[in-house]
N, C-alpha and C positions, 0 to 999 in steps of 0.2 A: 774517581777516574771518570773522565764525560764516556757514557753512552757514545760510541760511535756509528750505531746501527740508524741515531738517530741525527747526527753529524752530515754522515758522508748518502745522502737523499736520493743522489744517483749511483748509488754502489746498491748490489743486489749479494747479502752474504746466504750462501746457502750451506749447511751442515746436513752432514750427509755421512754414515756408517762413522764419524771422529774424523772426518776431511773436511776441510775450510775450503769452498770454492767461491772466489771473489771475481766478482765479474760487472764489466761496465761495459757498454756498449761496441766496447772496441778490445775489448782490452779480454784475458783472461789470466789469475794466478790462482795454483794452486799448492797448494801447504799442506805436506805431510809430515806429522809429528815421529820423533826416531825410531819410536816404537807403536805404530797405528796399527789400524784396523785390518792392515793385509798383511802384517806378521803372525799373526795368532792363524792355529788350524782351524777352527770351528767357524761358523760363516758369521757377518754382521746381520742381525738382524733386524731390519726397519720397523717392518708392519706384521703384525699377530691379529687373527681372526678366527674366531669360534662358531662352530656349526649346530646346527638344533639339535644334532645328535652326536654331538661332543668332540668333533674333530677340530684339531686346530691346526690353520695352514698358518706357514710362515716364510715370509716374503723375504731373500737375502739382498745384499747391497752387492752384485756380481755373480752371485752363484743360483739364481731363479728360486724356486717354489720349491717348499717343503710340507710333508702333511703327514700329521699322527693321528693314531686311530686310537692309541693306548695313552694317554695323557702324558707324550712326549718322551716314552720309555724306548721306542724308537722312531723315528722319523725316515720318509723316504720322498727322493724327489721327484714332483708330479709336473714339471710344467713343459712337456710337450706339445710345442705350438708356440712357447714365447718365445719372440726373441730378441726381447731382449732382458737381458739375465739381472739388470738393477731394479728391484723391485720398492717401488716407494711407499703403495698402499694396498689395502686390502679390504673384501665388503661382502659379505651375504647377502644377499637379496629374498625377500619374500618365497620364492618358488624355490630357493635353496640352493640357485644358481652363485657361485664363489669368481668374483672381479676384480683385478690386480691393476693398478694403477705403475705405470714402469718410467723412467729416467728418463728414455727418448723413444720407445715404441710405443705410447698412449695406452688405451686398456685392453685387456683380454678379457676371454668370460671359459668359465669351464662348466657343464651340465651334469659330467660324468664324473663326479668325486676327485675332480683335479687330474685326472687320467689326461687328457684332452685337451686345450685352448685356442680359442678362436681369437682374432681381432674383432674387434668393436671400436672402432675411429671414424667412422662417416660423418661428417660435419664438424669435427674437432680442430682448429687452427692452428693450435700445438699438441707436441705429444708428451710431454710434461706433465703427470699426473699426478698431484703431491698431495690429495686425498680424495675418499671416496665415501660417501655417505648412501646407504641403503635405507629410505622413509617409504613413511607409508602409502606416499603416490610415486615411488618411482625412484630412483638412481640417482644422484648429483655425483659432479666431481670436478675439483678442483684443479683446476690450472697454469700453467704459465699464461693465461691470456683468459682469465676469470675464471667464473662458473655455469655448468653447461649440466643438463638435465636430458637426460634416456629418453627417446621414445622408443620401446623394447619390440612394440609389433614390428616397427620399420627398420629397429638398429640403428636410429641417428640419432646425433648430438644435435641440440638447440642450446643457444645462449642463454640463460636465464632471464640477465637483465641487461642495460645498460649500467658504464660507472666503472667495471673494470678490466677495458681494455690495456692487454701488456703488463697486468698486475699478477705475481705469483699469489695462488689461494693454497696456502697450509692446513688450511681448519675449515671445517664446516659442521654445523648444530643444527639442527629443527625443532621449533618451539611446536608445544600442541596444537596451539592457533595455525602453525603453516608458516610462520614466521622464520625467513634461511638468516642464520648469519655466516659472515665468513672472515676469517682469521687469515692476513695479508702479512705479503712479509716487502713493507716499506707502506703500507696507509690504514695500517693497524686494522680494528672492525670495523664491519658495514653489515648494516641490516638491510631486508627487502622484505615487504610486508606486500602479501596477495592481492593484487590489483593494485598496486601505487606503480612510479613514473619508473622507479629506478634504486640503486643503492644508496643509499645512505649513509656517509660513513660519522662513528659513535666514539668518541673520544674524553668526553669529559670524567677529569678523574682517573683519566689511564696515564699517571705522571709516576715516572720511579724515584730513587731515593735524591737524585741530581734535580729533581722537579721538572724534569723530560719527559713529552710525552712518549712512549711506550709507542713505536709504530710495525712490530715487528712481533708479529704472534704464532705460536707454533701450536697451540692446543685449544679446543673448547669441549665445553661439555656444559650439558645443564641437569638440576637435581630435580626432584619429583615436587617441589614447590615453582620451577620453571625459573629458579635464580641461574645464571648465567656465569660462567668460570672460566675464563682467561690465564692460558699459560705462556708465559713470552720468551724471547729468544734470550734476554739475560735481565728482566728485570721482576721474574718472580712472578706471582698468580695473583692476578685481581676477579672481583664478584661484583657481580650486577644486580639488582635486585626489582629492578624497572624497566627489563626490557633492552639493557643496553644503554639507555639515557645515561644513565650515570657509574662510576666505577668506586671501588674502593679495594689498598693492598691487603689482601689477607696474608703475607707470606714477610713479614721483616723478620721475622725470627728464623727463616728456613736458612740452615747452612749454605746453600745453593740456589743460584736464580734463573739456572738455563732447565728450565721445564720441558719434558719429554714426552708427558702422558698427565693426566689425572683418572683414577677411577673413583667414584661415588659407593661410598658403604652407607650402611641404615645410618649410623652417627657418627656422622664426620666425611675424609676422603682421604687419600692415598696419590701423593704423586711423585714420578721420577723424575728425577732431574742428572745431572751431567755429573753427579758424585753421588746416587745412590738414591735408593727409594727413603719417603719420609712421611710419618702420617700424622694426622691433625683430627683431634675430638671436638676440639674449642673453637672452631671456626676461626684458626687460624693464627691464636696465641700462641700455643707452644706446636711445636715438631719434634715429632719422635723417630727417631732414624729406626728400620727397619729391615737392614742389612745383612744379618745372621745369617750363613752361609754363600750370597752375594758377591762371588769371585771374580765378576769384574764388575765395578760401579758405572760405568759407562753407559748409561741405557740408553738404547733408542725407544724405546714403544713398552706401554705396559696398559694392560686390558684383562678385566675381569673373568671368571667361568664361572659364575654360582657358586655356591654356598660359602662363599668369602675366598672362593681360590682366585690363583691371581698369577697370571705368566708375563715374564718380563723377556723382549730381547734387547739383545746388550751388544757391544762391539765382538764379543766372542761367545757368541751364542744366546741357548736361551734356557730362563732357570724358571720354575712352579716355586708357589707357594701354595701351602693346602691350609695354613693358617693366619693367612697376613702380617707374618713375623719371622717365619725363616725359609731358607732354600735351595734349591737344589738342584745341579746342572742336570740338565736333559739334553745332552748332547749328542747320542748315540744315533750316525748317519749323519749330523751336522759338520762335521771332523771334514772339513774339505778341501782345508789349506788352502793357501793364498790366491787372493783374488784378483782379476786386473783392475788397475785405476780406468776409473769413469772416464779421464778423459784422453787415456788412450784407447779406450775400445771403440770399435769399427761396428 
């Protein structure tokens, strides 16, 4: 079946809590499946982030901010001050300040354990925020109209670079060197390297099973050798090993090829995709489905806590694992029933 992500150049699909929102310059449709993501009680959960001292907030698809102090044995909601309740991303920051990226209100910042939220948008051209990366010099975050960098003393946004204006940015990665990449959804990756002109964009080798290029990424990450790991909208996880120059599929074996998350273990990695987490020892020959107590496959986001634990949310909530093999709903306070759709909220 053709790729059509890769087809239709001027169509922008964006997936969002299990909703399909297809949009062209004119035009807007959206498709809700019989039984989606605002039938279930428990909230959708997009983005999950872990604090230095073990709290994890978690970011709903309509229903704002959530934070547990007890490793998700109950959760309560902190986000006084958003407002706006779709939450897309999420980010810690060096000084331990917690930064949520939202649908159409741009980002917040809380100081006070999530009790609090301020806006932080001064300089931002959209408020689109569909990731947020916390490095070592500062803030990045992803938008519908590129990527834009913190300056924290002043609270404004700056452009990064030139190269992508009007481009949605899904992913963002920092190599050691300072090297940003960023993960588009319609001009696949583009690199920016510390003093050059501009974005770059990195395609070679990023061809799925139809022999199309892949322009449509949802996830990056890179491992403790600085190899580089691409998750796509449906065509599975490719690895880079140069920087970007070049790609290769590590995933034809994977039951699934709409990637949600990757996390990095000592050997091997762990990724969710749109029917269920799966892990790989062998750099990508076999996948081992890792689903044992996983009551809804649907994942949005999944991200590590030490010592091999591992939090997933999913279209109905969100489940731990404490041994990267099974798991368990952590629901209690997320129970919030149905949500409004994104594109009738005001």
């Amino acid at each position: 079946m053709m790729n059509v992500f890769n087809v239709l150049s001027r169509v922008r699909l964006l997936s969002v809590a299990g909703v399909l929102v297809c949009a062209t310059a004119n035009v807007s449709v959206a498709e809700t499946p019989a039984a989606g993501p605002f039938d279930q009680s428990a909230a959708s959960v997009q983005a999950l982030v872990v604090t230095g001292n073990g709290a994890v907030y978690a970011g709903s698809f309509g229903h704002g901010i959530f934070r547990t102090a007890d490793r998700g044995a109950t959760w309560v909601p902190v986000g006084e001050g958003v407002t706006d309740p779709f939450i897309l991303s999420l980010a810690v920051a060096r000084e331990g300040a917690v930064y949520a990226g939202t649908f159409r209100g741009g980002v917040f910042r809380s100081r006070d354990e999530g009790k609090t939220w301020q806006s932080v948008n001064k300089g931002l051209k959209r408020l689109e925020v569909k990731s947020l990366l916390a490095a070592d010099d500062g803030l990045y975050a992803g938008t519908s109209d590129g990527v834009y960098r913190l300056n924290e003393l002043e609270d404004h946004w700056s452009v990064v670079s030139t190269g992508l204006d009007d481009v949605l940015v899904h992913a963002l990665v920092r190599s050691t060197d300072g090297t940003l990449y960023a993960g588009t959804s319609g001009k696949g990756i583009l690199r920016f390297k510390r003093h050059s002109s501009g974005w770059v964009r990195m395609q070679q080798g990023l061809k799925n099973q139809e022999g199309m290029i892949e322009n449509f990424i949802r996830v990056l990450a890179i491992d403790q050798d600085q190899n580089l790991l691409a998750g796509t909208f449906d065509g599975g996880v490719f690895r880079s090993a140069d920087g970007g120059m070049t790609w290769r599929p590590i995933s034809r074996a994977l039951p699934n090829d709409s990637i949600r998350g990757i996390v990095l273990l000592e050997q091997g990695l762990i990724v969710a995709t749109g029917n269920g987490i799966f892990k790989t020892t062998d750099k990508g020959k076999q996948w081992i489905p890792v689903n044992k107590g996983l009551a809804n496959l649907a994942v949005q986001s999944l991200i590590g806590s030490g010592g091999g634990g591992l939090y997933a949310g999913t279209s109905a909530g969100v489940f731990r694992s404490d041994d990267g093999l099974t798991w368990t709903a952590i629901n209690q306070g997320l129970d919030v029933g149905m949500a409004p759709p994104p594109f009738l909220f005001r």
